[in-house]
C-alpha positions as CSV (number, residue, x, y, z in Angstrom):
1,X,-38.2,20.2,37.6
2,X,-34.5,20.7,37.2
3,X,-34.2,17.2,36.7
4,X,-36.3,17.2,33.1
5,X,-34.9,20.5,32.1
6,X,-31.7,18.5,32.1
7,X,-33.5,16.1,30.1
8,X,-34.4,18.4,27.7
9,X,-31.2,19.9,26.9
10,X,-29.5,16.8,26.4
11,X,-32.6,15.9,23.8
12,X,-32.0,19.4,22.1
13,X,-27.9,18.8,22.0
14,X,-28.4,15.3,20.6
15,X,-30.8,16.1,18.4
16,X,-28.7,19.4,17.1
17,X,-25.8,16.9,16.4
18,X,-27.7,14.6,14.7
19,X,-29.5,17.0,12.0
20,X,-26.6,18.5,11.6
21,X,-24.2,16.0,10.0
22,X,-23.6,15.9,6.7
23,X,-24.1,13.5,4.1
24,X,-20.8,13.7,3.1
25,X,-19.5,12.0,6.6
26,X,-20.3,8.4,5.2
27,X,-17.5,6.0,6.8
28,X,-18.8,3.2,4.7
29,X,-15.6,3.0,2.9
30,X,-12.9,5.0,4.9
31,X,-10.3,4.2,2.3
32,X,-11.7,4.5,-1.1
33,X,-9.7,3.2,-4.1
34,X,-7.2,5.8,-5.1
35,X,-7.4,4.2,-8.8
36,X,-10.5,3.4,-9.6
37,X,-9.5,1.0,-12.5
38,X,-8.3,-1.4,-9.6
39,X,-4.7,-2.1,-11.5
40,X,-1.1,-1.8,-9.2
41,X,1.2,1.1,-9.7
42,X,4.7,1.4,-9.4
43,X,4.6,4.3,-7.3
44,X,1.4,3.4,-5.4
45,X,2.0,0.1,-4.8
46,X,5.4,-1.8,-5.4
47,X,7.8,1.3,-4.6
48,X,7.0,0.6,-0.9
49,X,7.7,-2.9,-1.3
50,X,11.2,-2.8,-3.1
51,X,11.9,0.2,-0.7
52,X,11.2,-2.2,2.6
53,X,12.6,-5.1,1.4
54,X,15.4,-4.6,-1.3
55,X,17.1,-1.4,-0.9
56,X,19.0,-2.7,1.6
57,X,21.5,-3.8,-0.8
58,X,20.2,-2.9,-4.1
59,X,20.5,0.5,-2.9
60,X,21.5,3.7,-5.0
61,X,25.1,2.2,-4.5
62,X,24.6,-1.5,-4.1
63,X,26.0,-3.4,-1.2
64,X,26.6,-6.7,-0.2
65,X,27.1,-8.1,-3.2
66,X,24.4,-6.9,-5.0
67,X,25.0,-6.2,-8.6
68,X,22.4,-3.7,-9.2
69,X,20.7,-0.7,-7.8
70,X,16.7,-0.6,-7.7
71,X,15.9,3.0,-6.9
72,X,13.7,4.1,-9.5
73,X,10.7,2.5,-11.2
74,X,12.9,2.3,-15.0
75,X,15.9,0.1,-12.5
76,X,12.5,-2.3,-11.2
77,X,10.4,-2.1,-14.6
78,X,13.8,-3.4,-16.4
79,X,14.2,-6.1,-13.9
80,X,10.9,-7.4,-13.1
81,X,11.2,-10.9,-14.8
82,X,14.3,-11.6,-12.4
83,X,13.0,-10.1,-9.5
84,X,9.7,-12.0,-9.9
85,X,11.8,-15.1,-10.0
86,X,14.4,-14.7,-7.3
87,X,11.3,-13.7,-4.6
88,X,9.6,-16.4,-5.3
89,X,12.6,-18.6,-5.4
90,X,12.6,-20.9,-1.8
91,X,15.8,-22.5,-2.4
92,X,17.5,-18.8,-2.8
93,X,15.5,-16.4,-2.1
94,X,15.4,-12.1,-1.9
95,X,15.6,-11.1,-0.1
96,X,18.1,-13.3,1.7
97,X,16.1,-13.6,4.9
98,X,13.6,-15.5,3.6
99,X,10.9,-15.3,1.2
100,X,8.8,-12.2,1.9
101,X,5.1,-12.6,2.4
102,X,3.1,-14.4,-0.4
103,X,0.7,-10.9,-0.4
104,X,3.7,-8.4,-1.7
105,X,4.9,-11.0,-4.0
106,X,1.5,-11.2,-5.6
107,X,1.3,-7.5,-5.5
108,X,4.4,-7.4,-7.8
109,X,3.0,-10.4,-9.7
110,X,-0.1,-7.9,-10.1
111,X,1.6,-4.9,-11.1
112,X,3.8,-6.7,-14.1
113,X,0.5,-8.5,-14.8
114,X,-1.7,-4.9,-14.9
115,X,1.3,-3.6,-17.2
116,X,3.3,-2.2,-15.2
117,X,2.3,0.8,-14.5
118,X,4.4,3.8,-13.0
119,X,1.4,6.0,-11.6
């Protein structure tokens, strides 16, 4: 007797749990497209880039020999044509280290090619 009254509880709590999720707890897509249009922004997309792998040098006050700051989407925007070139330059390459992966350089490919968009 005890033994199915255990039963039975754990059949009420399990089905309690399941009637009472919502609809609105689909994990289907976890990470839905924060722009909808599907086009790069500066500020989602390519800031984090320039920030991991230029700023090093191109910093606020360049170092290293850099002749240019790239803090701020105007400083990138203004630039892109070179910076395209130079990170996918193998022979001499930015950053210095090496080329970065082929995935963030198409990502700034992407965002010059949507328009460059800042947000």
């Amino acid at each position: 007797m005890k033994h199915l009254i255990y039963c039975l509880g754990i059949l009420v709590l399990v089905l309690t749990y399941a009637c009472s999720s919502s609809s609105t707890d689909d994990v289907s897509d976890p990470d839905p497209d924060p722009d909808p249009t599907g086009k790069l922004t500066y500020d989602d997309d390519v800031k984090s880039i320039i920030s991991n792998n230029c700023i090093g040098c191109h910093g606020a006050t360049p170092t290293n020999g850099a002749p240019f700051s790239l803090t701020t989407y105007d400083s990138v925007k203004d630039r892109i044509n070179g910076i395209i070139g130079r990170i996918n330059n193998a022979s001499s390459p930015m950053p210095p280290s090496g080329l970065m992966a082929q995935g963030l350089r198409d990502d700034i490919q992407q965002w010059k090619d949507d328009g460059l968009l800042e947000n």
